[in-house]
C-alpha positions in Angstrom: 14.7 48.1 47.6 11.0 48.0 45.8 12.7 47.8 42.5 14.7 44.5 43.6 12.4 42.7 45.2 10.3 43.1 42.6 12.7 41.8 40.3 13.3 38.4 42.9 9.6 38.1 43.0 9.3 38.0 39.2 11.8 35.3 39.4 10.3 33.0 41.7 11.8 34.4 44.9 10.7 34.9 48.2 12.4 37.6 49.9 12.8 39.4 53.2 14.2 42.6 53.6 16.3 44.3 56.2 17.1 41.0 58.0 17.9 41.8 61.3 21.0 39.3 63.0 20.7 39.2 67.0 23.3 37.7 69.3 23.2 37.0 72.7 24.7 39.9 74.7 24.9 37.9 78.1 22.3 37.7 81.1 19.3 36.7 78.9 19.6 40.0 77.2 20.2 40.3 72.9 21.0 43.1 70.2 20.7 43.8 66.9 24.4 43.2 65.5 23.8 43.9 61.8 21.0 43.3 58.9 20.9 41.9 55.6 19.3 44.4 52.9 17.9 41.3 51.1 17.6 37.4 51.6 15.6 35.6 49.0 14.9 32.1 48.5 13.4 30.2 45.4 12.0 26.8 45.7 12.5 24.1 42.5 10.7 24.7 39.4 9.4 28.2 40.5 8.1 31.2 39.0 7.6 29.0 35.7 3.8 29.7 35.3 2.0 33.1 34.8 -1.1 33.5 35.0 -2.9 36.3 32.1 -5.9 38.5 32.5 -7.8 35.9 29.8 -7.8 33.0 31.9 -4.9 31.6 30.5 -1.5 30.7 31.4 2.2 31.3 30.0 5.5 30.2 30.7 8.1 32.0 32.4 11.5 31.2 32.4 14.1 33.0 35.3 16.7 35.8 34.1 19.6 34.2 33.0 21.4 36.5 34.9 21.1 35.1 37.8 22.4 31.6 37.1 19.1 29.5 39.1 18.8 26.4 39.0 15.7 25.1 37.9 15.5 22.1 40.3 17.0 23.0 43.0 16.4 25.6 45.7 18.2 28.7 45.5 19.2 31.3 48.3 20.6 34.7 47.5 22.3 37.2 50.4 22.5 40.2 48.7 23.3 44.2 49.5 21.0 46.8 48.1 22.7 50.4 47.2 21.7 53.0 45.6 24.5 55.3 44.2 28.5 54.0 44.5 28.5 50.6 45.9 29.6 49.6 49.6 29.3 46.7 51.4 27.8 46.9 54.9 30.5 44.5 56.9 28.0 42.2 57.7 27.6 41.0 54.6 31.0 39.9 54.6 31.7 38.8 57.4 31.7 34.4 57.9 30.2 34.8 61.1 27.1 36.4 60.1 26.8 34.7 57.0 26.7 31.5 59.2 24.2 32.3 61.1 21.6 33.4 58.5 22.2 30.2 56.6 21.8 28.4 59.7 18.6 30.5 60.6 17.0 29.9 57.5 17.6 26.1 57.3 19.5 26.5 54.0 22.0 24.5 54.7 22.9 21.1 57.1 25.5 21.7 59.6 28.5 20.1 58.1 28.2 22.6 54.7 28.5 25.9 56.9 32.2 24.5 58.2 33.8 26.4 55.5 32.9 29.5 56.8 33.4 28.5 60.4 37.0 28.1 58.5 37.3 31.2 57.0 36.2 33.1 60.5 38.6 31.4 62.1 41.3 32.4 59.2 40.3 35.8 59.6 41.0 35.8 63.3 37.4 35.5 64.8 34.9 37.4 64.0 34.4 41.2 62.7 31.1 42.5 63.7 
């Protein structure tokens, strides 16, 4: 998890690991449904300037890897594994994606539909 983080961070990202996602269980109570290894979010034009030890300043640009956009925000939901990949089911699933996107302000209303679509495809959802 250090390894990638550091890699977001050297990239202009913010990040938060192990992101927990909590529903409503009934009677005021709530539970942990599932977490998020990773959510990282880079604002416009970040992680371009680097500070050195002499007092000066260079230029970074982001790996092209990852396919930022320079100016624009960028939000990333990612799994971190080490060994043979496997995705934890929350990460796939619409309903949880919804609600991190929704938690983190990353996106209005009306652009979260699709995945309100694609639970509803998949029969409701699979936590």
């Amino acid at each position: 998890m250090a390894l990638v983080q550091a890699y977001l961070h050297i990239n202009g990202y913010f990040t938060v690991a192990e992101y927990p996602v909590i529903e409503a269980s009934g009677r005021g109570n709530y539970r942990m449904v599932t977490d998020l290894d990773i959510l990282a979010f880079r604002f416009p034009g970040a992680g371009r300037l680097i500070p050195d030890k002499r007092g000066g300043e260079a230029l970074y640009a982001s790996d092209p890897m990852l396919h930022c956009p320079h100016d624009q925000a960028d939000m990333l939901v990612g799994e971190v594994k080490e060994g043979r990949a496997k995705l934890n089911r929350g990460a796939t699933n619409p309903a949880v994606l919804r609600t991190v996107l929704a938690r983190f302000g990353c996106c209005p209303d009306p652009a979260l539909g699709f995945l309100m679509t694609l639970e509803k495809a998949l029969g409701g959802e699979q936590r």
